[in-house]
BATI-252770 format. One record per residue (C-alpha): x, y, z; residue in one letter; chain. Coordinates in steps of 0.001 Angstrom, whole numbers, always signed. Each point is the difference from the previous one (the first is absolute). Layout:
N
X  Y  Z  a  A
...
// end
This chain:
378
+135594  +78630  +102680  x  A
-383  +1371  -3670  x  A
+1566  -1757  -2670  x  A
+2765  +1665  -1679  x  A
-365  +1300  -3078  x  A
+2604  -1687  -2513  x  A
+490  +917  -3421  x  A
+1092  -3221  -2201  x  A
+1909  +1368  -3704  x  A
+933  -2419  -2371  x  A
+718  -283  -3820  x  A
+2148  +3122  -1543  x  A
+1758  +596  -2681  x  A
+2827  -2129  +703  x  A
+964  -3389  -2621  x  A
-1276  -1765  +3668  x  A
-3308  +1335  -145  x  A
-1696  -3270  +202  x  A
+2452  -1493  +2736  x  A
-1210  +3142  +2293  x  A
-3663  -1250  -643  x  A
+723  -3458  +1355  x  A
+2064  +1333  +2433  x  A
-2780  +2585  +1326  x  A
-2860  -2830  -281  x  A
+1941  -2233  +2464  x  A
+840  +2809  +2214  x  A
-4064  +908  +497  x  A
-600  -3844  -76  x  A
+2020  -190  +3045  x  A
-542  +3595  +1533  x  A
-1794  +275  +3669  x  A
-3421  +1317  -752  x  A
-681  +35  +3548  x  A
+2055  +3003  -19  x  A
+497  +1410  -2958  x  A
-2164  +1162  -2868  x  A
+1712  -414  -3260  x  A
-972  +2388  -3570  x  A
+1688  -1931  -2547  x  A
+1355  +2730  -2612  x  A
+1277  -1275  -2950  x  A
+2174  +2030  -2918  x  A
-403  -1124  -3569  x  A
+3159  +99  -2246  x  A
-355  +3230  -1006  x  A
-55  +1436  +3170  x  A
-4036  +275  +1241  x  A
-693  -29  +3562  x  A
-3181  -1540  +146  x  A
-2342  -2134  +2502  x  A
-3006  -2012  +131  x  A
+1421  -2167  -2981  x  A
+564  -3287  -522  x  A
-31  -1723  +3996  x  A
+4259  -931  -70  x  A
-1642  -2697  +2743  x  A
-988  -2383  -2931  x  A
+3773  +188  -1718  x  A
+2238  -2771  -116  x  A
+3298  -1052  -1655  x  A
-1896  -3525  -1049  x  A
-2544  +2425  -1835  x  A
+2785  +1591  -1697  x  A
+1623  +3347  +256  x  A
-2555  +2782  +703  x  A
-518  +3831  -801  x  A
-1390  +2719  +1315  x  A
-2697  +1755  -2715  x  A
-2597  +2644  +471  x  A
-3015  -2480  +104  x  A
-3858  +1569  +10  x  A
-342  +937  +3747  x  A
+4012  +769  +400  x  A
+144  +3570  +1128  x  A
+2876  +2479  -511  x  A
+1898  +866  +3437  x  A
+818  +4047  +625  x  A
+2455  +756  +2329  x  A
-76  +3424  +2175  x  A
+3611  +375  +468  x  A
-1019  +2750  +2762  x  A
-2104  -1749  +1845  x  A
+1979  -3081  +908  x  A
-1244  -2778  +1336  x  A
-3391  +1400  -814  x  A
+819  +509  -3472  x  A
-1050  -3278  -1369  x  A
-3219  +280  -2559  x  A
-1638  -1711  -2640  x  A
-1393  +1337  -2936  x  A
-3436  -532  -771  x  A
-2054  +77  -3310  x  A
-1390  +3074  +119  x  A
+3507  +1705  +1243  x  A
-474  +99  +3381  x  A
+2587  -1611  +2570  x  A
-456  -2556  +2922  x  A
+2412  +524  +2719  x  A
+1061  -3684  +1005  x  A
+224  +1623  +3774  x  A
+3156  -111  +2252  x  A
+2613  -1931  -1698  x  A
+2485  -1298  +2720  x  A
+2561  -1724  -1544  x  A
+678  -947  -3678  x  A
+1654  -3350  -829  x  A
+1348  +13  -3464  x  A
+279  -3095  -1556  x  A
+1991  +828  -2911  x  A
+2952  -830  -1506  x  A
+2352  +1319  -2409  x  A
+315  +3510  -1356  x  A
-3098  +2494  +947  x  A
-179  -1955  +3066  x  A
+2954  -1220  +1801  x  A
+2345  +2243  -931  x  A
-1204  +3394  +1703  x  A
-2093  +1821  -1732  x  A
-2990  -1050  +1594  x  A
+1479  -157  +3205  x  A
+820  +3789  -460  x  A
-3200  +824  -1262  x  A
-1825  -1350  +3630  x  A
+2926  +1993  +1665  x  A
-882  +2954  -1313  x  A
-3905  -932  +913  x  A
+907  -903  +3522  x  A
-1408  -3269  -489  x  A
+1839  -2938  +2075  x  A
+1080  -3063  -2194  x  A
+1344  -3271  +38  x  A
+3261  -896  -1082  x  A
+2989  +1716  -887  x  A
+363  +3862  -266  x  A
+1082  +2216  -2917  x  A
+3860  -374  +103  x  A
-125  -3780  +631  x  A
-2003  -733  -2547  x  A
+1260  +1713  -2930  x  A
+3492  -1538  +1180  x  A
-887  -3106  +113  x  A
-2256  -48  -3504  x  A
+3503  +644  -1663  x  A
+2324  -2561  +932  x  A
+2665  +2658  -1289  x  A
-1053  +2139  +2823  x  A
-284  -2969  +2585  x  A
+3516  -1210  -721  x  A
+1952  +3281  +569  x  A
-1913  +344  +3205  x  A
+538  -3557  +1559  x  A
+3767  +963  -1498  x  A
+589  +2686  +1990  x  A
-1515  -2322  +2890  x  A
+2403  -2371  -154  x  A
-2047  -2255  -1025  x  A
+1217  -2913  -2957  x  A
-2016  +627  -3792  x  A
+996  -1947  -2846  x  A
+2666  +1134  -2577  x  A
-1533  +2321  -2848  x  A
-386  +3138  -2059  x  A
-2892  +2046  -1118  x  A
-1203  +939  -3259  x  A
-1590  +3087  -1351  x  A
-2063  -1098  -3507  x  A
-1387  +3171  -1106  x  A
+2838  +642  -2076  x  A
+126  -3410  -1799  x  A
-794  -704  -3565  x  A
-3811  -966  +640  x  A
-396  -841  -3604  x  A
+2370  -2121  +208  x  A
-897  -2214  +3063  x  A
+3053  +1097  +1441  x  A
+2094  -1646  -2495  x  A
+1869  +2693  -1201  x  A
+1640  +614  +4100  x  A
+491  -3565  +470  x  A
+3648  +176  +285  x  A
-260  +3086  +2215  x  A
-1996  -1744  +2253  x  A
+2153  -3379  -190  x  A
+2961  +2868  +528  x  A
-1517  +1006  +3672  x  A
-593  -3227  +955  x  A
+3515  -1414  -768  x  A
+1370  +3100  +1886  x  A
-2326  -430  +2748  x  A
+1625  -3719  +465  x  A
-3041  -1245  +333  x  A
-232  -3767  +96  x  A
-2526  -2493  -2213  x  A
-3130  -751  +410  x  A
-1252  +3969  -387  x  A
-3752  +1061  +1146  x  A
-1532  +2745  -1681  x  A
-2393  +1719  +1144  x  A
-2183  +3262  +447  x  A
+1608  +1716  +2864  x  A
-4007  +1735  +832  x  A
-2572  -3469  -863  x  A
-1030  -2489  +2113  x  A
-822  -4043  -281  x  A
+2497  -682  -2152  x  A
-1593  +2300  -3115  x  A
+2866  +566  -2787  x  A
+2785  -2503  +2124  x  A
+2239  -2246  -2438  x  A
+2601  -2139  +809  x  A
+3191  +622  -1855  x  A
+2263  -3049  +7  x  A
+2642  +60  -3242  x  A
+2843  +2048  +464  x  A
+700  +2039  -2565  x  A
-3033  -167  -1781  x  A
-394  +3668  -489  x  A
-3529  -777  -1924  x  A
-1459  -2358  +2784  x  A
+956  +3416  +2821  x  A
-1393  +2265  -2303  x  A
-3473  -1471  -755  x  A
-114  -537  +3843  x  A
+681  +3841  +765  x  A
-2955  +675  -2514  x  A
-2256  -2081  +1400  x  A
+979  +1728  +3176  x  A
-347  +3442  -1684  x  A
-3893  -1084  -368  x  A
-746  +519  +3553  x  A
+2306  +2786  +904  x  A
+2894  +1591  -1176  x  A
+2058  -252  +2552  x  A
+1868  -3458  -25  x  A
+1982  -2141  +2209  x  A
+2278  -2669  -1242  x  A
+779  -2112  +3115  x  A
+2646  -2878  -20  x  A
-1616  -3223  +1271  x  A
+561  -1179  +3408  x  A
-35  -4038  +924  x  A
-2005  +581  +3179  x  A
-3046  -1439  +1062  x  A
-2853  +3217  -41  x  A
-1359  -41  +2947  x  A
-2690  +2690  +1201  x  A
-831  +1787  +3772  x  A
-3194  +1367  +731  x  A
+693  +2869  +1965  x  A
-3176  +2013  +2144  x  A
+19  +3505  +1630  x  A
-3138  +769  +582  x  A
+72  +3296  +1936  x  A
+2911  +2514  -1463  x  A
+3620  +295  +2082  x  A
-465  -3602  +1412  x  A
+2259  -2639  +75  x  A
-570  -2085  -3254  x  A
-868  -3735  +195  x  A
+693  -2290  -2404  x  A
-1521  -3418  -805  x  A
+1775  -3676  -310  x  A
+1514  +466  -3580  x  A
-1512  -2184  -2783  x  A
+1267  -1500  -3274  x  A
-1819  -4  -3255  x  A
+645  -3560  -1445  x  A
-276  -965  -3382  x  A
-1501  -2850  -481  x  A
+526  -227  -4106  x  A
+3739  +1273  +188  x  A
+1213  -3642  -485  x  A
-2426  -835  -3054  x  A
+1953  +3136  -1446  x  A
-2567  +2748  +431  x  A
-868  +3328  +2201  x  A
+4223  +807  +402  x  A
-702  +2633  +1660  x  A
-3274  +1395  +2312  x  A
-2304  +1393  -2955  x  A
-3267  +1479  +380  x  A
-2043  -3536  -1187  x  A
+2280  -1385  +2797  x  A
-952  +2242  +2295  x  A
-4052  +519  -897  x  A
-1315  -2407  -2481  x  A
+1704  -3234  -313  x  A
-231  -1434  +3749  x  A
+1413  -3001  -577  x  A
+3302  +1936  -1261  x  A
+1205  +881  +3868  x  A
-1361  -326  +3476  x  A
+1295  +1958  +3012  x  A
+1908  -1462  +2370  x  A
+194  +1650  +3751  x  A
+2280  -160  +1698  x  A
+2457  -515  -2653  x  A
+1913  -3008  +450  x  A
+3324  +2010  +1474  x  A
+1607  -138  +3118  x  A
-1770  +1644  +2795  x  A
+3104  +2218  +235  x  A
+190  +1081  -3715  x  A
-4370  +685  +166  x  A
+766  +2530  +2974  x  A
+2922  +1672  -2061  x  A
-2637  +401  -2479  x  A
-2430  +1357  +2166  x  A
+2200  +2447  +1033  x  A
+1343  +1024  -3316  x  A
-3730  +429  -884  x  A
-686  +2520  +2900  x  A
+3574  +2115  -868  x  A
-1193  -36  -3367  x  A
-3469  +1190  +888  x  A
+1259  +2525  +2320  x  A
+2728  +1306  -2766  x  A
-2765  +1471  -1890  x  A
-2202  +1045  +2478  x  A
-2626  -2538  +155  x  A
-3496  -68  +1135  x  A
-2922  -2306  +534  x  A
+1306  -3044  -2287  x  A
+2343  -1271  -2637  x  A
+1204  -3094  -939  x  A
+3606  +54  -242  x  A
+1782  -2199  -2914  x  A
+3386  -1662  +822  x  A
+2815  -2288  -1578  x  A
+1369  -2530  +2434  x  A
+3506  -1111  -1336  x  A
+1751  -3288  +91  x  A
+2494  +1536  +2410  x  A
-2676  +1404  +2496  x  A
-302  +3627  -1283  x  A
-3222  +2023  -432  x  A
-279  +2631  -2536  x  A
-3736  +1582  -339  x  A
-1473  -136  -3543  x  A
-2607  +2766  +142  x  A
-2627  +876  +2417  x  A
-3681  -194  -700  x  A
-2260  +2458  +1998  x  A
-3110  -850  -558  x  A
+688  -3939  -436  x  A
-2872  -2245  -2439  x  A
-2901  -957  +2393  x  A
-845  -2928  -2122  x  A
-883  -3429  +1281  x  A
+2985  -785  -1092  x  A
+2005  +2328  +1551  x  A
+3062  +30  +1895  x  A
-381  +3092  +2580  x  A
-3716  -1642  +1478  x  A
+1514  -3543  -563  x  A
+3209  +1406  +2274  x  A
-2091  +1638  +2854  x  A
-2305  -3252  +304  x  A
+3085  -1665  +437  x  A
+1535  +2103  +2272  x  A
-3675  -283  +2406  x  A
-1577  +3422  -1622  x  A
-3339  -996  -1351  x  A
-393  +1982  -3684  x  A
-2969  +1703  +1885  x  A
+1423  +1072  +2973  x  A
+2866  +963  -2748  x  A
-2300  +2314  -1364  x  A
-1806  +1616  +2834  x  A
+3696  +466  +1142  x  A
+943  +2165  -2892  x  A
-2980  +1918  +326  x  A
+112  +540  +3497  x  A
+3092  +988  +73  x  A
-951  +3378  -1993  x  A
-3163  +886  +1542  x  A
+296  +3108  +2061  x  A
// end
């Protein structure tokens, strides 16, 4: 039989440009080349579709954090929004364009905004083209965790305590200092509790988070909602929650299928009790790997894991899942699970907890793959 033709993207425009990279390389490491053929198609920062550059096969995290560039041989990609599947090209010196051939599937690797939260997705809707992962309406939900809270609301389903900025009116020169007390004035009225997170309500891996943790201290929220305000201006302020985070990878590989959903793991901390890493940052989560290690199944009562797991799957049904996400939850003291935010296209690192879950769970991370893909082939 044929292989199947499998467009790989990675990169973007997104603050976790590099973090796609990784993520792609391990995903082609690990895909089945016995049945699939994989064009790796990377997107530099500023937006260029291009292929033939630098082989993402060679990147690692213990090299450092990579990016895609236009290198001598990298070739511009055209897209032929007419001809669909067929309407994958690459531009050549002298102007003229390479078809890549019948593209069956694209598997976008990216995360953040430009990738994960839509916009691509609707552009290979309106080409026809299948995909892997979530579709439009999922995944611009779930990139703002604004959005993803009123719908796992109106679901039923637990979210912690908060309120929601809007920073395009605040005094910018200022660093926010002149609305301090307007700010500290919401949050009082909001009777929201201390510690705070802030935090862009559309970034991922932790970009622009601070933990707020004197009350009163109208400065301390402030500079936190303008760090925020670097990544988007839309801003939650979320009252803490002592929980234990624990995640659920949850898989759907073909649409309007029951969702499955992994053992849940736990991110530990392994420097919390010298002082450090408070709270999971992105060196926590990419570059320090002595900061945490993944633990799956978390150490919980079988009983509490399964509520999880079937938290997870409401949640990912709530707004209107496909293919994958990894699904973030707080696990009280009392035995109550409220869901943090929901990831749809979850890191692919080595370090990773959606793989890590699925090996756990008895899905190998290729047969994880080929799933995915599979699952959208027509």
């Amino acid at each position: 039989m044929a292989k199947k033709r499998i467009v790989v993207m990675y990169g973007g425009k997104a603050d976790e440009h590099s973090i796609s990279c990784i993520s792609a390389a391990s995903a082609l490491r690990a895909l089945d080349t016995d049945k699939f053929e994989a064009i790796p198609v990377g997107i530099t920062k500023d937006g260029k579709w291009i292929v033939n550059g630098e082989n993402p096969l060679g990147w690692s995290l213990d090299e450092g954090l990579p990016t895609v560039e236009k290198t001598p041989g990298a070739k511009d990609v055209v897209l032929e929004v007419a001809l669909g599947q067929d309407g994958f090209f690459a531009r050549e010196d002298d102007g003229t364009l390479t078809p890549f051939g019948h593209v069956d599937a694209v598997f976008p690797v990216l995360h953040g905004p430009y990738g994960e939260d839509g916009t691509i997705q609707g552009l290979f809707e309106m080409m026809g083209v299948p995909y892997v992962g979530c579709g439009v309406l999922a995944s611009a939900a779930c990139m703002d965790k604004h959005y993803t809270k009123v719908l796992l609301a109106a679901a039923g389903i637990p979210v912690a305590p908060g309120i929601t900025l809007d920073a395009r009116s605040f005094d910018k020169a200022s660093e926010f200092k002149a609305n301090a007390d307007a700010i500290m004035a919401q949050v009082s009225e909001a009777g929201l509790q201390y510690p705070l997170f802030v935090k862009p309500s559309r970034a991922g891996s932790s970009f622009g988070v601070t933990k707020v943790e004197h009350e009163g201290d109208a400065a301390e929220l402030a500079a936190a909602v303008y760090e925020a305000s670097r990544h988007d201006w839309r801003i939650l302020v979320e009252q803490g929650i002592d929980a234990r985070e624990i995640e659920c990878a949850v898989l759907c590989p073909k649409a309007g299928e029951a969702p499955q959903a992994s053992w849940p793991g736990e991110i530990v901390l392994d420097k919390r009790a010298e002082g450090d890493d408070q709270f999971y940052d992105f060196d926590s989560k990419y570059m320090d790997a002595a900061a945490s290690h993944v633990e799956v199944p978390a150490n919980l009562p079988e009983e509490m894991l399964n509520l999880v797991r079937e938290t997870a799957k409401k949640a990912f049904v709530a707004v209107d899942g496909a293919g994958l996400s990894r699904v973030d939850t707080f696990v009280t003291k009392d035995g109550k699970v409220m869901v943090n935010e929901i990831n749809t296209m979850p890191g692919f690192t080595s370090i990773s907890m959606y793989p890590k879950a699925w090996e756990a769970t008895g899905v190998r991370y290729t047969d994880l793959i080929t799933m995915l893909i599979e699952g959208v082939l027509r």
